[in-house]
TORKOLFI-737730 format. One line per 3 residues: number of its first residue (from 1); their letters; for each residue x, y, z of C-alpha. Coordinates in pm, whole numbers. Example, Ala and Ser with C-alpha at 12.3 -4.5 7.8 and 13.67 -1.06 7.14 Angstrom:
// residues 2
1	AS	1230:-450:780 | 1367:-106:714
***
This chain:
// residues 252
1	XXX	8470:5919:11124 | 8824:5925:11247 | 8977:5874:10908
4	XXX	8749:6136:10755 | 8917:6340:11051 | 9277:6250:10933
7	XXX	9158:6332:10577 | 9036:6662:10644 | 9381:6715:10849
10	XXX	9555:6547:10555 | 9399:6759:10325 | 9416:7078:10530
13	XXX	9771:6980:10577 | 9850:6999:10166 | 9620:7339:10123
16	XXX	9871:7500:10378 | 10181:7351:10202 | 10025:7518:9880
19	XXX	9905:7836:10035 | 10235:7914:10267 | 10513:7709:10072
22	XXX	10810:7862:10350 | 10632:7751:10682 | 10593:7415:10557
25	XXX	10938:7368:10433 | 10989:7471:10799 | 10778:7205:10900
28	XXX	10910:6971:10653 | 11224:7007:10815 | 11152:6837:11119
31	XXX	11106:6537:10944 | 11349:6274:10719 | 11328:6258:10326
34	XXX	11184:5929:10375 | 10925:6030:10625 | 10832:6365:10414
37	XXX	10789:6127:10104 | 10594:5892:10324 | 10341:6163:10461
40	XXX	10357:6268:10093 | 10247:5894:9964 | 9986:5913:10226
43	XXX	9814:6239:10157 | 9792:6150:9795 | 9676:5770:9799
46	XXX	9417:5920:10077 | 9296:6195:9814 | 9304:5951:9524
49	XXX	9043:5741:9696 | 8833:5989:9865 | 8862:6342:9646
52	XXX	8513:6478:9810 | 8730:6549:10158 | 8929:6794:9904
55	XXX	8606:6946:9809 | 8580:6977:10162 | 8816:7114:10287
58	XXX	8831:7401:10058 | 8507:7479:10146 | 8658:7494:10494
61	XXX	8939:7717:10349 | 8687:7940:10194 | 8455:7987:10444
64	XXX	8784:8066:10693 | 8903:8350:10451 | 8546:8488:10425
67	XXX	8540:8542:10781 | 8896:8659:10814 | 8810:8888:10524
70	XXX	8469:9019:10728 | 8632:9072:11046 | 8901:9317:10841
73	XXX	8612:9496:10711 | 8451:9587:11030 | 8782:9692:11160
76	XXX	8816:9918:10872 | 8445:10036:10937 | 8544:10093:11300
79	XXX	8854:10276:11222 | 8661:10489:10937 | 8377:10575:11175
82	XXX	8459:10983:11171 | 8400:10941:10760 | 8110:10733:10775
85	XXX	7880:10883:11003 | 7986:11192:11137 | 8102:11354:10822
88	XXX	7893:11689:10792 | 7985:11741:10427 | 7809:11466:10317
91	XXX	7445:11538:10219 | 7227:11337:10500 | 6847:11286:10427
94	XXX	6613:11146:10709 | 6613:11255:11096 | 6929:11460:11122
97	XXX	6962:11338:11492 | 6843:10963:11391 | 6985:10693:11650
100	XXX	7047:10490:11404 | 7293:10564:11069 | 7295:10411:10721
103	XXX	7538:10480:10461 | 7475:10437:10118 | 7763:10436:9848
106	XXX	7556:10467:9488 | 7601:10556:9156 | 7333:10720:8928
109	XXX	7354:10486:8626 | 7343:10163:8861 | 7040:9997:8787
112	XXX	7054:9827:9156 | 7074:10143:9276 | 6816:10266:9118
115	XXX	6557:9989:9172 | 6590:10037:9549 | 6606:10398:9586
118	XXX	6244:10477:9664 | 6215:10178:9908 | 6485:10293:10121
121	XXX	6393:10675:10079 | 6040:10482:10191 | 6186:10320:10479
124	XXX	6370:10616:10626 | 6052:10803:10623 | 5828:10501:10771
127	XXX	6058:10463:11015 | 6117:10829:11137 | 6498:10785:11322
130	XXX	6701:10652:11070 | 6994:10917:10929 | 7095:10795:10577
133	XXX	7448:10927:10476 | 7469:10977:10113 | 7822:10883:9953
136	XXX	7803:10941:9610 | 8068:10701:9450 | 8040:10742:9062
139	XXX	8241:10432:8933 | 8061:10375:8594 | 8125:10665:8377
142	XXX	8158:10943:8276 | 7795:11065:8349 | 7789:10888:8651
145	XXX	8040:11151:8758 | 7828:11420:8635 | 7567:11325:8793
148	XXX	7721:11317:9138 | 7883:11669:9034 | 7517:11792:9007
151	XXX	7362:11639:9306 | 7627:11787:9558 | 7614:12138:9372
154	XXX	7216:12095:9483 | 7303:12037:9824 | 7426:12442:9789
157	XXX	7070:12534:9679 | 6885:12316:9943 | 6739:12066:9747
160	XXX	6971:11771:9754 | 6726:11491:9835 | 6496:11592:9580
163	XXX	6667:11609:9337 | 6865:11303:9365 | 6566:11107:9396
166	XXX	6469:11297:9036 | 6815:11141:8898 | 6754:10812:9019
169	XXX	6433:10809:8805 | 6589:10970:8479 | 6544:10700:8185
172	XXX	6781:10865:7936 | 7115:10998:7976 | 7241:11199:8253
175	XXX	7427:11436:8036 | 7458:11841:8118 | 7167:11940:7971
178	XXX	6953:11669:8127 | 7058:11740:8445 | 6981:12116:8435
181	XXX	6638:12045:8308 | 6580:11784:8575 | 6660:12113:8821
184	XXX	6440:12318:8682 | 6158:12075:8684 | 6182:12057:9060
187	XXX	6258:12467:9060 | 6618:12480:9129 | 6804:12776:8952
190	XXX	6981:12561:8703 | 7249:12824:8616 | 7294:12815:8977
193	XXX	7325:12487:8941 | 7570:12439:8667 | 7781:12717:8846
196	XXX	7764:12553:9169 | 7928:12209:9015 | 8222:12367:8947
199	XXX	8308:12390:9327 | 8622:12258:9420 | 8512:12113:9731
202	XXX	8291:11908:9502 | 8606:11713:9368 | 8752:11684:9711
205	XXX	8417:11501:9843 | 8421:11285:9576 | 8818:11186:9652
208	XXX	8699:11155:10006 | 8444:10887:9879 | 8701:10729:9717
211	XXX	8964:10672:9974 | 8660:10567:10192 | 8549:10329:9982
214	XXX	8903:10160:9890 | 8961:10157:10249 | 8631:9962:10348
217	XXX	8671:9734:10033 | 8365:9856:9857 | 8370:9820:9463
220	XXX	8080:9839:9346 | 7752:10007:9420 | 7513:10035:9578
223	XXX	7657:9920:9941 | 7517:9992:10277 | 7725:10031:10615
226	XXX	7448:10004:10918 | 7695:9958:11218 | 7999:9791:11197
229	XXX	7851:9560:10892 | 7871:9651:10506 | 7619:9466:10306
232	XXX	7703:9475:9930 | 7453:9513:9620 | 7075:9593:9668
235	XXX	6918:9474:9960 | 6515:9416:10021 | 6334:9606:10295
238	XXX	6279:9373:10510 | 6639:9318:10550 | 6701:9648:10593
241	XXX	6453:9636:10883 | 6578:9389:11067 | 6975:9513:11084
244	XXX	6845:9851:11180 | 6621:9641:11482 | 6978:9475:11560
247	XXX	7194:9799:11549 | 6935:9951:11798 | 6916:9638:12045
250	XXX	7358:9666:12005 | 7318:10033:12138 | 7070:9965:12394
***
């Protein structure tokens, strides 16, 4: 066990060398040619023989940079708090005055987003204090960004959460003129509609969502932010449940 010890430190020794060249020159410095090449022959013959402590080690590495990377994200959740859950010009479905807030980042032609829509609409409802924040992030296309165009111009006409529901159930393509007839279906004025998307505080929303989502890290869709945690790609209910239970028993 305690040369598996100095291999690990061995190796962990050579993935800093690689990673952060200057500090170990620095370090390097301390010590003769002779003894550098030494410490060299050692690390090498040691890695030669037993190559799974490499394997190890990176897995260290990784699993260090993972949680360096998580801890940055819930900073940047922390410091983006105003955005995420207090912004009133994002449409919010759910209990208004919920004591606990999700935010969803989605895009209308994401299948993942799609498949999971109804659940969480579902799980909002069953619960009954849950406010979900809608972010519509439309990174996919060119309809994609229609589509979001569309479903805030709703918001103006009352009828935001139905009809983005509707979208998420379209089949075909979410060009202009399926999008107005989805609004009529549901009896939204759709010249209302198609008036309404040309709002310029449409585009700035949608650069909002943007900045928000570079700043939190988010690329692709959907992503939930329940507290100070943002949990990529489609999650199941169940999941869901149980970070909303934690979030409450954090607050309590």
């Amino acid at each position: 066990m305690q040369f598996r010890g100095l291999g690990l430190a061995l190796a962990g020794a050579l993935l800093l060398s690689l990673s952060a060249p200057a500090a170990a020159q620095d370090a390097a410095s301390d010590f003769s040619p002779s003894e550098e090449q030494a410490i060299r022959d050692l690390v090498r013959d040691y890695l030669v023989e037993h190559p799974e402590v490499l394997v190890e080690a990176l897995q260290v590495y990784q699993e260090r940079q993972r949680a360096e990377a998580a801890e940055r994200q819930r900073e940047a959740v922390a410091a983006q708090k105003e955005l995420l859950s207090e912004d009133t010009r994002s449409p919010a479905i759910g209990n208004l005055e919920g004591d606990v807030v999700i935010v969803e980042f989605f895009d209308y032609k994401c299948g993942y987003c799609r498949s999971v829509a109804e659940q969480v609409r579902a799980s909002v409802k069953d619960d009954g204090n849950i406010r979900l924040v809608m972010k519509e992030f439309p990174i996919l296309s060119a309809e994609s960004r229609l589509a979001a165009r569309a479903a805030l111009a709703a918001a103006k006409q009352d009828r935001y959460e139905d009809y983005h529901f509707e979208l998420m159930k379209v089949p075909g393509s979410l060009n202009k003129a399926n999008l107005l007839k989805v609004a009529e279906s549901i009896g939204m004025d759709p010249d209302q509609l198609e008036q309404d998307m040309q709002d310029p505080e449409i585009d700035a929303e949608l650069r909002r969502t943007y900045d928000l989502a570079r700043a939190l890290q988010i690329n692709g869709t959907p992503a939930f932010v329940i507290g100070d945690q943002v949990i990529p790609g489609a999650v199941d209910m169940q999941t869901l449940r149980n970070m909303v239970a934690e979030q409450r028993a954090k607050s309590s």
